[in-house]
N, C-alpha and C positions, 0 to 999 in steps of 0.2 A: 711391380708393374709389368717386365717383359714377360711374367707368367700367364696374365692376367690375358695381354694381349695374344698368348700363344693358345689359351683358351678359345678368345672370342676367334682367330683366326683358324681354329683348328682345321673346322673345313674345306680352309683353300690355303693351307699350307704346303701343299706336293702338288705339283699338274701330273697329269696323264692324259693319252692320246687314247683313247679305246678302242680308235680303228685299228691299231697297232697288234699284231702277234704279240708283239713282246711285251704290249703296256704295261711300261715301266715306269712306276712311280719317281718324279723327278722333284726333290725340293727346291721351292723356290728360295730359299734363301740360308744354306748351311750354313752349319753349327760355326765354323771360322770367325766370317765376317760378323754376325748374331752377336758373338759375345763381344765387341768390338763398338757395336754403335749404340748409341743414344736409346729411348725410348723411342723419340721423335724422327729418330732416323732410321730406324728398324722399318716404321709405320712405312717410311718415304721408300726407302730399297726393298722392300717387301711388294709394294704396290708398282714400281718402274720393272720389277725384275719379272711379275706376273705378265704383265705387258708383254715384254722381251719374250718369254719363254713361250706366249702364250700367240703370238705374231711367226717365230720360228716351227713352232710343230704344225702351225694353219696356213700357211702359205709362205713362210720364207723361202722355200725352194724355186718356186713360181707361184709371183702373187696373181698372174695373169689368170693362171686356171687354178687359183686358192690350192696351190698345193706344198706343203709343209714337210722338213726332215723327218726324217724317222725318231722316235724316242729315247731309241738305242743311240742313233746322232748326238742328238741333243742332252742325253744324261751324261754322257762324258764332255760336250763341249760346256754341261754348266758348268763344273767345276774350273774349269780354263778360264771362262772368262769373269767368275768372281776373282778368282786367284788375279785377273790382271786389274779387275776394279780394286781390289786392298792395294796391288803395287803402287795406281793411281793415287791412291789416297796417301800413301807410304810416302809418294816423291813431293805430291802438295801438302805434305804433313797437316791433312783435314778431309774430311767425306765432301766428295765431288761427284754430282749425275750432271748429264752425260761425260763420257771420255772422249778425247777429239783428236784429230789425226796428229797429231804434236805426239800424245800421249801415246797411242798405238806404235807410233813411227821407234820413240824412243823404247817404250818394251820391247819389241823384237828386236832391236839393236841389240839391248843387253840379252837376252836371249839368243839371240844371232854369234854371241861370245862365250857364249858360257859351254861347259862341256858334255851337254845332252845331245841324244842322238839326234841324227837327222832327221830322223821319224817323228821324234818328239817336237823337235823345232817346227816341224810340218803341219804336226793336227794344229799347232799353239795357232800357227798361222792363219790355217782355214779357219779357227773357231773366231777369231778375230775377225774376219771377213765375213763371218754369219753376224755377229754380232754387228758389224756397219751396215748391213742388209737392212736392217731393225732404225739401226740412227737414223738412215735414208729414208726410210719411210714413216718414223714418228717427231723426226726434228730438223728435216729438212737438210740433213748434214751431206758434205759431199760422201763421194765413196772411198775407202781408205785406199790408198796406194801405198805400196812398198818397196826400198832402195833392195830388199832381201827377198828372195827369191828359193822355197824349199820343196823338196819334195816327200810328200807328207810318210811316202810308201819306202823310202829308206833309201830307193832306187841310184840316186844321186847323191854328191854335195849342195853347198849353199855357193849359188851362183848369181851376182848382181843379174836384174831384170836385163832385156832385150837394150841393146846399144846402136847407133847412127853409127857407119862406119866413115872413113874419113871422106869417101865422094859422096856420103848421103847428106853428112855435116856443111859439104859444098852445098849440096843442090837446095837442102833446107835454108842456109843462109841468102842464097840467091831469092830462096820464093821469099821469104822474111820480107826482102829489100823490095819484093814487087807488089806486097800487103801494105793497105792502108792507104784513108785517102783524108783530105781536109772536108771541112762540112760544107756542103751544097750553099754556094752563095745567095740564090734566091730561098732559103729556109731564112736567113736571120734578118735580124732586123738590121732599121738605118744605124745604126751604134755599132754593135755586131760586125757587119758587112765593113764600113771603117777601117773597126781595128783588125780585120783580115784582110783586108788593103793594104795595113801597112805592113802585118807579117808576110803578106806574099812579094811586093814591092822589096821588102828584106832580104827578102833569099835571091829574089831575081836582079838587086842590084840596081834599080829603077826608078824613077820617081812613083810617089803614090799616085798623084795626077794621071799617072801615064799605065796604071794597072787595068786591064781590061776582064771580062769575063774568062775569056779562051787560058787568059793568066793561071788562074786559078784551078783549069785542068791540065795543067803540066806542072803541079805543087801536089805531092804525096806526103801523107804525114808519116812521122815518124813513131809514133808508139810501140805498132808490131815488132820493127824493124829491130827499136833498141830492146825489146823484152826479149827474143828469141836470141839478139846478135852476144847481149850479158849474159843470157844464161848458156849461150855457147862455152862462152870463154868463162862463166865463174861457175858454171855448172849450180846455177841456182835452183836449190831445190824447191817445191810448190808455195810452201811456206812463206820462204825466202820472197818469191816473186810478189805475194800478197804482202809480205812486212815492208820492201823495201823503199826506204824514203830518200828523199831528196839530199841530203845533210851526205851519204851513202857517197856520192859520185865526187868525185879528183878528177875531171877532165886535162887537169893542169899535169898529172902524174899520172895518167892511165890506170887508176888504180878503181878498187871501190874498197872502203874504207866501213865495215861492217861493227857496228859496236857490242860491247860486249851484250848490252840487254835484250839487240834484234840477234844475236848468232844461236841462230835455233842448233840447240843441242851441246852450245859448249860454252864456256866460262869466259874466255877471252877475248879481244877482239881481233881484227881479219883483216889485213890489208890482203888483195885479191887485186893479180896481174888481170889488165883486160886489154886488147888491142887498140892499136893505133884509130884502126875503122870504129870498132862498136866505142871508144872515146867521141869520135864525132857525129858518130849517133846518137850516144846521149846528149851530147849538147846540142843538137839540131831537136832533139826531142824537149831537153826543159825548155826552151826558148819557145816551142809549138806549144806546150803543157800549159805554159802559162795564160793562154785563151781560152780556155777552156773553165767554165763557171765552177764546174763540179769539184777544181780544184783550187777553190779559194781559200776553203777552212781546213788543209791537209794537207800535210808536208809526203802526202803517200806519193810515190816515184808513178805507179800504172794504176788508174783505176779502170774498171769497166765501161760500156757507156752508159751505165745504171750507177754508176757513181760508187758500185762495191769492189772489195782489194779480190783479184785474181784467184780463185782456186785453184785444185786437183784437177779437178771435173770441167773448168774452163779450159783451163793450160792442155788437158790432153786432147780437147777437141781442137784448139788450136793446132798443134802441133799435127794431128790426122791430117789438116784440112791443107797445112802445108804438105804433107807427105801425099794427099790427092793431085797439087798444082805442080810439086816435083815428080809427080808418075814413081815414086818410091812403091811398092809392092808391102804393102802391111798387112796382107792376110797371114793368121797364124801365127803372128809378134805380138807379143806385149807390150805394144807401144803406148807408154805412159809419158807423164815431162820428165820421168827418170830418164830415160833413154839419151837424152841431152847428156845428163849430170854426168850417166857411166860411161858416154865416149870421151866427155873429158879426163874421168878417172883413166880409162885403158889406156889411151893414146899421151897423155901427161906420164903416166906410167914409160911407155916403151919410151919416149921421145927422153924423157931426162932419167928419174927415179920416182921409188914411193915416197922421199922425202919430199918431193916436188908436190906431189899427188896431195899429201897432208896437207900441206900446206894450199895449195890452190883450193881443194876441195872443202877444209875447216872440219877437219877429223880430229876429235877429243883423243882418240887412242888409234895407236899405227896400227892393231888387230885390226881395226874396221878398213884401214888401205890396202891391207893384204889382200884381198882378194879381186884389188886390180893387177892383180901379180901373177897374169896369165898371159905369157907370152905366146902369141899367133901362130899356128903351126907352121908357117911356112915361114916365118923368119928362125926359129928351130931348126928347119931343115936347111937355111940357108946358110947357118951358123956351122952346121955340121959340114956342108959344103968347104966352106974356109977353113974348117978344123982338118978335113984332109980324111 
């Protein structure tokens, strides 16, 4: 049967670009995977991968003015990212289309470990990021982000992305606290209006009888406050902020209590130090949460106000827009919601150790802590200072 179909497909079994000097015959689906899948699955990654290939040489570069990598690009970045859809398949032990940022996140991790060059670690990187190009534009996926950071040219090591330093972590916390508001009184209905009577009367200590409109603009909500103020302190990665539910929070222990089957990327579960503050923001937050319709059938801790769990591509617009109200300078950073996670790596690093770090951060392997193990040059030189 695979012959049969290697017949009928013959003719569109390689793409090429003919604008290209080099048109270079690129197969859409090599011999590895081939021998590996189903009939019926051959048909399925044969037809997704033409797509793929066929989206990168015509405009992945700039879909704006249809313009597409080079062949020469794309014939080496196929190889890379078949080799990462088999690992996919390898760790779901089953053929899976599409791969999703769980799945990207955790191959570079392990490739982030392993003993290939920098260089090597680099392209694997970019081709990964050509490949989410394609997700973005045929299945609505966010864009991949990365805890890992390479340079594809050799030039460097592997250095976690762009970081909040510790007055940027202030001034970010601050705008947090000054985002967010409760819903416009005159939008809800008699019922509605009510029960936000008596949440405002609540906080304010008040009879309900005695709540007024003016009431209701001196009540900010609490959502923004606790997503930015938890992922300060537990450094939760994007994932993380879309999985986390309610069952999650210890306000009683200052803890957040992560279980084994939400701990994106490891086996166990997480107890995770959080502050005195971001504890009474989340409980100022469940107690507001629970007005809200969207959150009737869902134990999810933040939804959107479309009623969907947090992404990549939300959390980092978030995060900019506080980094605009705190006048923070983000030109030429890679400010992603990584940048959160790796001030708590750095700073958890210097302040205790990397064992601290493991553990706060929910690192499977101390390799992946290592590389908060970059002590600041000026406390280096401060150090020498005291050394005499």
């Amino acid at each position: 049967m695979k012959d049969a179909l290697e017949t009928t497909m013959k003719d569109c079994s390689v793409i090429s670009n003919s604008n290209m000097a080099d048109d270079r015959h690129i197969r859409i689906v090599p011999e590895s995977p081939e021998e590996r899948l189903t009939d019926k699955q051959f048909v399925d990654y044969h037809e997704y991968r033409k797509n793929l290939l066929s989206y990168l040489l015509q405009m992945g570069k700039n879909r704006e003015q249809a313009q597409g990598y080079s062949a020469y690009t794309i014939y080496a970045d196929n190889y890379r990212m078949v080799a990462f859809d088999e690992w996919v398949w390898d760790r779901a032990d089953e053929y899976k289309i599409p791969p999703t940022q769980d799945d990207a996140s955790a191959h570079l991790q392990e490739i982030a470990l392993t003993d290939r060059s920098q260089t090597s670690k680099g392209k694997i990187q970019e081709a990964l990021r050509r490949y989410s190009k394609w997700l973005q534009h045929k299945y609505g996926q966010d864009k991949w982000e990365f805890e890992w950071s390479f340079d594809g040219s050799g030039k460097s090591s592997a250095q976690p992305q762009d970081f909040l330093s510790v007055e940027e972590r202030r001034q970010i916390r601050q705008a947090a606290l000054n985002r967010g508001s409760i819903p416009n009184r005159s939008g809800l209905s008699a019922k509605e209006r009510k029960q936000w009577d008596g949440y405002v009367a609540q906080l304010l200590e008040k009879p309900i009888e005695n709540v007024t409109e003016e009431d209701w603009d001196d009540i900010d909500g609490w959502k923004i406050t606790s997503i930015v103020w938890t992922s300060l302190d537990a450094g939760l990665r994007p994932v993380e902020v879309g999985r986390a539910r309610t069952s999650w929070v210890d306000t009683d222990n200052d803890v957040l209590r992560i279980p084994r089957q939400e701990s994106s990327k490891n086996d166990g579960n997480w107890t995770v130090s959080i502050t005195e503050r971001t504890s009474t923001a989340l409980e100022r937050w469940m107690v507001e949460r629970d007005m809200y319709d969207r959150y009737d059938d869902t134990d999810k801790l933040w939804l959107t106000y479309r009623g969907n769990p947090y992404s990549s591509q939300s959390l980092g617009r978030l995060l900019r827009r506080l980094c605009d109200d705190a006048e923070i300078d983000i030109e030429n950073r890679q400010m992603s919601w990584y940048a959160i996670r790796h001030s708590v790596g750095t700073y958890m690093t210097k302040e205790r150790d990397l064992a601290a770090t493991k553990a706060q951060l929910r690192h499977k392997s101390a390799k992946t802590t290592m590389k908060y193990d970059q002590v600041p040059v000026e406390d280096r030189q401060d150090a020498l200072d005291k050394m005499g």
